[in-house]
DRENPA-3360 file (N, C-alpha, C; in nm, 2 decimals, always signed):
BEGIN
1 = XXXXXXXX = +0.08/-0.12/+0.00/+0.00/+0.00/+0.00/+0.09/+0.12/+0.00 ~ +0.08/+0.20/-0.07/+0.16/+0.32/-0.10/+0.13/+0.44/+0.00 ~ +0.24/+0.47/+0.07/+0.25/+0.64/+0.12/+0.21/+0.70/+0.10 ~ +0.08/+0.82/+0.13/+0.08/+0.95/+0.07/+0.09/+1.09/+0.17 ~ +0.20/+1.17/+0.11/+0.28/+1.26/+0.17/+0.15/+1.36/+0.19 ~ +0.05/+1.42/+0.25/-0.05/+1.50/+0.33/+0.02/+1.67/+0.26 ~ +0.10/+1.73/+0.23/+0.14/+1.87/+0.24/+0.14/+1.84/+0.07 ~ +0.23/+1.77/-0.01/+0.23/+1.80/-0.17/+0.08/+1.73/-0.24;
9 = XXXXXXXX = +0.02/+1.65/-0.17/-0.11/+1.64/-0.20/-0.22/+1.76/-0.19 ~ -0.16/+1.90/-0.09/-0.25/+1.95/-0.06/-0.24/+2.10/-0.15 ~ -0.09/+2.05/-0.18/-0.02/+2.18/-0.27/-0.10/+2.16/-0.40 ~ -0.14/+2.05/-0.45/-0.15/+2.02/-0.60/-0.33/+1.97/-0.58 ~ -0.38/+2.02/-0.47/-0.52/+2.07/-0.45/-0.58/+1.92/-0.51 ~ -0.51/+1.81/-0.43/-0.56/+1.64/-0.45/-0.61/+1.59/-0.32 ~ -0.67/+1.46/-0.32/-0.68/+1.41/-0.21/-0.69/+1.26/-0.21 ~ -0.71/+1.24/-0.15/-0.70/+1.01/-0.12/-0.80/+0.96/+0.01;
17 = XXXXXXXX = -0.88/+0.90/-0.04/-1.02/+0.84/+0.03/-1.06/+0.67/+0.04 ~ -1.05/+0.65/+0.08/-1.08/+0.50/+0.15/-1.16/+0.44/+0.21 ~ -1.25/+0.37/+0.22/-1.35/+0.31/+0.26/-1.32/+0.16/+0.29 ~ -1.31/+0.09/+0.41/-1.34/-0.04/+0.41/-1.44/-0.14/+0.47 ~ -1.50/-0.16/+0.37/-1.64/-0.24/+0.37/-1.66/-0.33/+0.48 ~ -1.54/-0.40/+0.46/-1.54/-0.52/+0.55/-1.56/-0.49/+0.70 ~ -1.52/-0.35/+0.76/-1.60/-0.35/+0.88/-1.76/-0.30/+0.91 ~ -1.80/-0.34/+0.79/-1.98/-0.25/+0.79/-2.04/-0.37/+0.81;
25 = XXXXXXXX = -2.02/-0.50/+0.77/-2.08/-0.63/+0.76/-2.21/-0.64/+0.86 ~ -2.15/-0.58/+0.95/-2.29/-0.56/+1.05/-2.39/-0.44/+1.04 ~ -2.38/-0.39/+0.96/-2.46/-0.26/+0.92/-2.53/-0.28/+0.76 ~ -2.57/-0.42/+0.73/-2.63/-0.40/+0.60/-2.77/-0.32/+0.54 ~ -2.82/-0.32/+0.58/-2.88/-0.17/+0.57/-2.84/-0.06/+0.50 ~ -2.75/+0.02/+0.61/-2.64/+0.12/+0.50/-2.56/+0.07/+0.37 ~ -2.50/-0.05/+0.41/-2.44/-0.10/+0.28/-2.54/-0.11/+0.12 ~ -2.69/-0.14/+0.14/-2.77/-0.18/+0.06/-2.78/-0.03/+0.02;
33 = XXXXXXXX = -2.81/+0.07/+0.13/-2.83/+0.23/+0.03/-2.75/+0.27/-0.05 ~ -2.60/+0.23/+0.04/-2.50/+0.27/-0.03/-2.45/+0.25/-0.20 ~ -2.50/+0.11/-0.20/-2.51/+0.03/-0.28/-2.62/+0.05/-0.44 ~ -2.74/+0.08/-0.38/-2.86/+0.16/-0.41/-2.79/+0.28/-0.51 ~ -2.69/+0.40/-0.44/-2.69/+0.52/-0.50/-2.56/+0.44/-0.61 ~ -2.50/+0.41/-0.54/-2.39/+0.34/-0.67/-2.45/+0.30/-0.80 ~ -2.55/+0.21/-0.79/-2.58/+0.12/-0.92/-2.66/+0.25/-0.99 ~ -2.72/+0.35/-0.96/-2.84/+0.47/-1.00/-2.70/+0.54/-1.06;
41 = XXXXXXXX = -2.55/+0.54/-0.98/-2.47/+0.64/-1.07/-2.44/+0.59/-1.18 ~ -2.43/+0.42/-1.18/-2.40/+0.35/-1.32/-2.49/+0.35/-1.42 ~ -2.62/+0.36/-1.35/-2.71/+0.39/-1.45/-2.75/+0.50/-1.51 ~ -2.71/+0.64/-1.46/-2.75/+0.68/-1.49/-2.62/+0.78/-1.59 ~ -2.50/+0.73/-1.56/-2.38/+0.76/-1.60/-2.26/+0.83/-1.56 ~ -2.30/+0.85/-1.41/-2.22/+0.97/-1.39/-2.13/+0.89/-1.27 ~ -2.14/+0.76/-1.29/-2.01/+0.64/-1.20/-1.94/+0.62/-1.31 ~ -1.87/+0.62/-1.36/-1.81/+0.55/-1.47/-1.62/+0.51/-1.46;
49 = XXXXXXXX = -1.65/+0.38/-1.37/-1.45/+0.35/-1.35/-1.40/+0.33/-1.46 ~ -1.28/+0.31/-1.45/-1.15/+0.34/-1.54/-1.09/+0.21/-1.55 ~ -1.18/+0.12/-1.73/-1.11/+0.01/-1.74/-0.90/+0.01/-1.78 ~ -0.83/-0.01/-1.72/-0.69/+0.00/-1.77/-0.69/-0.11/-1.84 ~ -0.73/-0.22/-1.82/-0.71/-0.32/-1.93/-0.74/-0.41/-1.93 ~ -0.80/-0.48/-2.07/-0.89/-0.59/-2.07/-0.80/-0.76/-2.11 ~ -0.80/-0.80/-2.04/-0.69/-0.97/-2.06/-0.76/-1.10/-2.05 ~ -0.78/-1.18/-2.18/-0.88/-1.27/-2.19/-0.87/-1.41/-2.07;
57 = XXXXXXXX = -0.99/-1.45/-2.02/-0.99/-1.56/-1.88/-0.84/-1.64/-1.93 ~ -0.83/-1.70/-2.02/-0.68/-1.77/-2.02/-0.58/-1.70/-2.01 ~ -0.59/-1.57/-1.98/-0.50/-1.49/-1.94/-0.44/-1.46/-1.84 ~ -0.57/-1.50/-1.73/-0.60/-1.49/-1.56/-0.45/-1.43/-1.48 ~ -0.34/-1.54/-1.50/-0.23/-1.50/-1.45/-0.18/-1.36/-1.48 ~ -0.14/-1.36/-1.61/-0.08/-1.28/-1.67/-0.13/-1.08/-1.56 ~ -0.30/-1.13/-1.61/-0.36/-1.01/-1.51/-0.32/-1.00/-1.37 ~ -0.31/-1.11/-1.30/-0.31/-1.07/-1.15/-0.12/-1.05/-1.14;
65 = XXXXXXXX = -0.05/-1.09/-1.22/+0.11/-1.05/-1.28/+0.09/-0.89/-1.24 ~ +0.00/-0.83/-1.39/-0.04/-0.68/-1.41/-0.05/-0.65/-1.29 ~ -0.11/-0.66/-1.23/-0.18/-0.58/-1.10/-0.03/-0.61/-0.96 ~ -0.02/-0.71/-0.97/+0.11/-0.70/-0.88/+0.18/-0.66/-0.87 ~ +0.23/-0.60/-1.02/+0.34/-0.50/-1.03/+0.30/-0.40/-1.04 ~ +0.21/-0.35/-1.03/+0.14/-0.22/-1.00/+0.11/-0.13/-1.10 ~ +0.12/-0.23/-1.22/+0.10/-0.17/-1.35/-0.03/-0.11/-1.39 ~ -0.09/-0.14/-1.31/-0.27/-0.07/-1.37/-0.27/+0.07/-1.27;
73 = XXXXXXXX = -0.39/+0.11/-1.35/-0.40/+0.31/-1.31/-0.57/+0.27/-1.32 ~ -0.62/+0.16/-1.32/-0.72/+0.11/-1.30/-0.80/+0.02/-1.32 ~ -0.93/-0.04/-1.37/-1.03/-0.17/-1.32/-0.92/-0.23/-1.46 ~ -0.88/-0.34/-1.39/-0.83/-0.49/-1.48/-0.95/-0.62/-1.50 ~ -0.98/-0.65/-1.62/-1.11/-0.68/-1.65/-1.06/-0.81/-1.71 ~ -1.12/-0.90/-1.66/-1.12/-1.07/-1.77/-1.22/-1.06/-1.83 ~ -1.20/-1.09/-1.96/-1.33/-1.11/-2.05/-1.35/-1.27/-2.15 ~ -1.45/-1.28/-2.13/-1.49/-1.41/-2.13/-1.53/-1.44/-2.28;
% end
C-alpha cells in the first residue's frame, strides 16, 4: 500500500479516500443504500470507473502479474 505525503497532495489541490467495507458487515442496511446510490450512478452515467485493461480468462495470470506489479492506473477486466 503506497504512502501519501499530506502537504504535496495539498499543494496540487488532491486528495485520497478509503473506505473499508469489511467493517460495515454488520450494518447491512447502510451498505444496501449505499449500494442503491452506486448502481443509479452506473445507470444513470455519472459512476463511470477506469477500465486499464482488458486480458482474456486464459489470461487470468498474466492479469493478476499486471496488478502485482502495480501496472494498472485502473479496473483490470477478464473477459470471457
Amino acid at each position: 500500500m503506497p504512502f501519501f505525503h499530506p502537504i504535496p497532495l495539498m499543494g496540487a489541490n488532491k486528495s485520497v479516500f478509503g473506505v473499508n467495507l469489511g467493517h460495515m458487515w454488520h450494518e447491512p442496511e447502510m451498505i444496501a443504500g449505499w449500494l442503491e446510490i452506486l448502481l443509479k450512478g452506473v445507470a444513470d452515467d455519472w459512476v463511470r470507473p477506469h477500465v486499464d485493461k482488458c486480458f482474456p480468462l486464459a489470461q487470468a495470470g498474466e492479469a493478476q502479474t499486471y496488478m502485482e506489479e502495480r501496472k494498472n492506473t485502473g479496473k483490470v477486466v477478464l473477459t470471457i
